[in-house]
C-alpha positions as CSV (number, residue, x, y, z in Angstrom):
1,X,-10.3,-24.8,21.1
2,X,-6.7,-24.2,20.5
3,X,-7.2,-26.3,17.2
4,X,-9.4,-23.9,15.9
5,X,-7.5,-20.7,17.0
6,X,-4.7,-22.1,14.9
7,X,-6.7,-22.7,11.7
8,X,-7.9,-19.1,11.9
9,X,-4.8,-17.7,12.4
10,X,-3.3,-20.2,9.8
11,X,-5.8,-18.6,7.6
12,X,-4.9,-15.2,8.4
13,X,-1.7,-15.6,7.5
14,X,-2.7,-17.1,4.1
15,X,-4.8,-14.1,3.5
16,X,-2.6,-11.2,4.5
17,X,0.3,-13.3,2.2
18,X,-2.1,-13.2,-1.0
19,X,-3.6,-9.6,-0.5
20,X,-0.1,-7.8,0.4
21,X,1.6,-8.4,-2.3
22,X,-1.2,-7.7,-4.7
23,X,-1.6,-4.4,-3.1
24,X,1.9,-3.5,-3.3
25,X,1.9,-3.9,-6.8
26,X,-0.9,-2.3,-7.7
27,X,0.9,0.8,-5.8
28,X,3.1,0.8,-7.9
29,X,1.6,0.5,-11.1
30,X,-0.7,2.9,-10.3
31,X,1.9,5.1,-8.8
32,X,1.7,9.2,-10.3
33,X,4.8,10.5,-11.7
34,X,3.7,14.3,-10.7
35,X,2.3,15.7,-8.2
36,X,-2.0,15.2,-8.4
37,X,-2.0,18.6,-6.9
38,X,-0.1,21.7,-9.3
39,X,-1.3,24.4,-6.8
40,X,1.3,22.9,-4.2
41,X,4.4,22.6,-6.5
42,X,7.1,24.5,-5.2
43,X,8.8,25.5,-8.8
44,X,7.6,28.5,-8.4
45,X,8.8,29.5,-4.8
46,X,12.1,31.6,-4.8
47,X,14.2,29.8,-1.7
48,X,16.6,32.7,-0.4
């Protein structure tokens, strides 16, 4: 039983190692410059 606990978790492991660094790329290169949303910019806000 313990034999197969470790060959899941083994495979886990070898999962999350391949998918999190693919999704951490693709955050970035998908990653917006501006703001998606104008309405909420603040450029137009007068701070006093």
């Amino acid at each position: 039983m313990i034999s197969k606990i470790r060959k899941r978790h083994r495979l886990i492991w070898l999962i999350l190692a391949v998918i999190l660094p693919l999704l951490l790329a693709a955050s970035i290169a998908f990653r917006h410059n501006q703001p998606t949303n104008e309405k909420n910019s603040r450029k137009g806000i007068i701070h006093r």
